[in-house]
N, C-alpha and C positions, 0 to 999 in steps of 0.2 A: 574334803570339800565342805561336807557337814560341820567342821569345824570353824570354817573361816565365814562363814554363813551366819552362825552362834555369836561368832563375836562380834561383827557386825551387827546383829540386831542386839546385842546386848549394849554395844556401845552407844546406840540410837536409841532403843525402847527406854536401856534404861529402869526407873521402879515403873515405867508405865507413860503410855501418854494423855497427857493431862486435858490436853484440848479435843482431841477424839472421844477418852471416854467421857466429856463433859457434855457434847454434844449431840452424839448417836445412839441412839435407841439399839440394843442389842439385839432386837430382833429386824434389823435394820438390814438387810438385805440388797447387792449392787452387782450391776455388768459394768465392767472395766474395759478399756481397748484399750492395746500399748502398741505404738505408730512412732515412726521417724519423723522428722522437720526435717531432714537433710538426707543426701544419699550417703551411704555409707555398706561395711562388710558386718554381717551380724556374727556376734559372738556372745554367748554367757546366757544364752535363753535356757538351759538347763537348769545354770544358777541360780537361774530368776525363778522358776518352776518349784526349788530348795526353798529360798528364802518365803512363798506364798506359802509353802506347805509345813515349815516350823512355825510359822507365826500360826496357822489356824489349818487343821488339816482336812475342811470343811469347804475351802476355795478350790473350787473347779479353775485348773488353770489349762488351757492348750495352747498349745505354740501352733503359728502359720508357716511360719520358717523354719528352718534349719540353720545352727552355727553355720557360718562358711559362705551363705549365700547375700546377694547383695539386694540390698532394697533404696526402697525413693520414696521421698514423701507422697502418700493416701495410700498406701499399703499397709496391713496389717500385721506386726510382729504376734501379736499372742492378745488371746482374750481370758481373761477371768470373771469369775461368778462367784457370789459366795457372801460372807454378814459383812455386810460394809464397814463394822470397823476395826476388822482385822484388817479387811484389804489397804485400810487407809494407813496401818501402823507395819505394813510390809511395805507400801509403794516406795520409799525413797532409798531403803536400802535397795531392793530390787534394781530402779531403776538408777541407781548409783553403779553397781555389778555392769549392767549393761548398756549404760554409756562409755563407761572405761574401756572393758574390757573390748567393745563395737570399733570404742578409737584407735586400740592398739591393732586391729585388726585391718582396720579401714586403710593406718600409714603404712602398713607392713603389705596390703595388695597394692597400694600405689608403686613402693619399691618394686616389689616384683613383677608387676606387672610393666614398667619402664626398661629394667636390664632387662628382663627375659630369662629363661629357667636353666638356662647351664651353669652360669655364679650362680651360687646359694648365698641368698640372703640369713645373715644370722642376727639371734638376738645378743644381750650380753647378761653381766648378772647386775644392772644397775637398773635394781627393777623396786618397787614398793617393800619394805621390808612387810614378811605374813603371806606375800598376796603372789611371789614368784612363779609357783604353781603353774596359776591360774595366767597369769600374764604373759609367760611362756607359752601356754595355751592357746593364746591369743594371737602370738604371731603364728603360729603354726595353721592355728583357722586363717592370716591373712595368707599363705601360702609360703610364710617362711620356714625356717629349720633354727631349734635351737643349739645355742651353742652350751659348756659346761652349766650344768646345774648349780655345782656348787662348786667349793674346793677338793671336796673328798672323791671327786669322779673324774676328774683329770686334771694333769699336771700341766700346770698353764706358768712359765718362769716370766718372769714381768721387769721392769725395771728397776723394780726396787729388790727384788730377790738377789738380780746380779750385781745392786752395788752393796749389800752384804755379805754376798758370796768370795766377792773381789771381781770378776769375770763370768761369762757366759758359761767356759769351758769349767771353771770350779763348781756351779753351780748347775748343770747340765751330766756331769762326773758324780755328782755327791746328790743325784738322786736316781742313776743309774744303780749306785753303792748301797742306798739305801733302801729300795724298794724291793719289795717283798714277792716283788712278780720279775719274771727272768727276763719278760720283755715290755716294757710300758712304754705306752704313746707318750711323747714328749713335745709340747711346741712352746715355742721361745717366739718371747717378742723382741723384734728390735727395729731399730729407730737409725739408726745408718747402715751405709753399704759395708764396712769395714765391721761393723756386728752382725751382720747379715753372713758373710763369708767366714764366720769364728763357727755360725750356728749352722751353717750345709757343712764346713768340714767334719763336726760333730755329727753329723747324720741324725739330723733329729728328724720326726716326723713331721713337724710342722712349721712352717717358720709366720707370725704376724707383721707383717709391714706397718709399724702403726707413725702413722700423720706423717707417710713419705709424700711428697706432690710426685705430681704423674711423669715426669723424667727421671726423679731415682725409683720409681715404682718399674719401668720400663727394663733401665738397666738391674733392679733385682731380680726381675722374673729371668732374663738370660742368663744371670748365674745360677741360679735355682735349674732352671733348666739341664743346662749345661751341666750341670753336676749328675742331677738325679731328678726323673719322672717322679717316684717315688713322694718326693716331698711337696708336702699343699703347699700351698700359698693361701692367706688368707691377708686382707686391706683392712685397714682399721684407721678412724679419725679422719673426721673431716670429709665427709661421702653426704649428701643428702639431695633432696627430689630435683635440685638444679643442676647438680652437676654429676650426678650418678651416672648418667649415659655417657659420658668423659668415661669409663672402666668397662663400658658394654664389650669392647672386641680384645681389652687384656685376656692373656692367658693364665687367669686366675682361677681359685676355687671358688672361693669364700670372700663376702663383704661383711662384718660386723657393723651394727650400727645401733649404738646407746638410745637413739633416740626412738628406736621404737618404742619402747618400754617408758625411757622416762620423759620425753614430753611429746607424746602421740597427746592432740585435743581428744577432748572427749565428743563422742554423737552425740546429737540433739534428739533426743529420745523422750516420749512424755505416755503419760497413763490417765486418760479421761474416765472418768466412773459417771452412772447414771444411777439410780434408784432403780428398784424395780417391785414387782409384790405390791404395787400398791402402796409402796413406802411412799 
């Protein structure tokens, strides 16, 4: 975390900032309040606490909130104290951390909070490249569930794997052969019903319906069914806050949805400073 923190303000500060220390007397001393414009889910105030306390470890920072909880504008996120022109050369990275990371948070409790908690909302891995971590983190504070981290923690066969492979069942076969574990979870995505039925005879653990509309979604779930309890089901493509309750009473697991991550808006988050000390 401390790492992604570093870069961040190295990529902002920079050899220094030229207009702060041009301006503020270092013995310049300030109260800060950091407050919403808008309602939203808060996330990254930990971050935000990181980034006060590399830049100057002399900022009193406290948080009002907790990750996870939701606020409305004249509420109080977190106050700071501390030589004003440190605070002034953390605010935007800070509050960069936690507009993002509030937005990913904010669309990911709207989702969940529309179907309701028996589908799991999941994230995907089209997230900021450096920052997945943390973003993932984010839908989990909106109450979602991530999906694979990476490549290296589950086996996810995609579309393009099976038109390398030649087929589902070549490609499904030749990582059964090859892997190092006697039994690995396996889900395969597919995109029709006749791919769909290659991938339950295979007995894979998981099968993704990805960008079916909601009558071949219907007729997969009863082959899935029909086959084996055993195997999830997870929805992919083309789900979002209009037509998600279209999937609320399917007999599904899992909704994947890209857009948490990659075009959740950001909160409207700001940080007002005052002098103090007689400055």
């Amino acid at each position: 975390m401390r790492k992604i923190v570093r870069n961040a303000l190295k990529e902002d500060l920079g050899k220094g900032d030229i207009t702060t220390d041009s301006i503020v007397p270092p013995e310049s001393q300030t109260l800060g309040i950091i407050f919403p414009k808008e309602d939203g889910v808060l996330c990254g105030v930990e971050i935000a606490r990181i980034v006060f306390e590399e830049v100057d470890k002399n900022i009193n920072f406290e948080s009002k909130l907790k990750d996870g909880e939701e606020f409305a504008p004249g509420m109080t996120i977190a106050t700071i104290i501390g030589p004003a022109g440190s605070c002034l050369k953390a605010e935007r990275t800070a509050l960069n951390f936690l507009q993002r990371l509030s937005g990913i948070a904010t669309l990911t409790r709207k989702f969940v909070k529309t179907i309701g908690s028996r589908i799991k909302i999941m994230d995907t891995r089209k997230t900021t490249p450096g920052l997945r971590i943390i973003e993932k983190y984010a839908v989990k504070t909106g109450g979602g569930y991530n999906h694979r981290f990476g490549l290296y923690d589950m086996v996810l066969i995609k579309d393009n794997h099976i038109e390398i492979a030649g087929s589902i069942t070549n490609a499904v076969n030749a990582v059964r052969k090859n892997s190092k574990k006697k039994k690995i979870f396996i889900e395969v995505e597919v995109k029709t019903i006749n791919e769909l039925k290659e991938a339950v005879d295979l007995k894979v653990d998981r099968v993704m319906l990805d960008n079916m509309n909601l009558e071949q979604i219907d007729q997969a779930i009863r082959i899935v069914r029909a086959a084996s309890r055993k195997i999830e089901i997870e929805v992919s493509g083309g789900v979002n806050l209009d037509n998600i309750i279209n999937y609320a009473d399917l007999d599904i697991d899992f909704i994947s949805i890209g857009a948490l991550t990659h075009s959740a808006p950001a909160v409207d988050i700001a940080l007002k400073m005052k002098p103090i000390g007689g400055c």
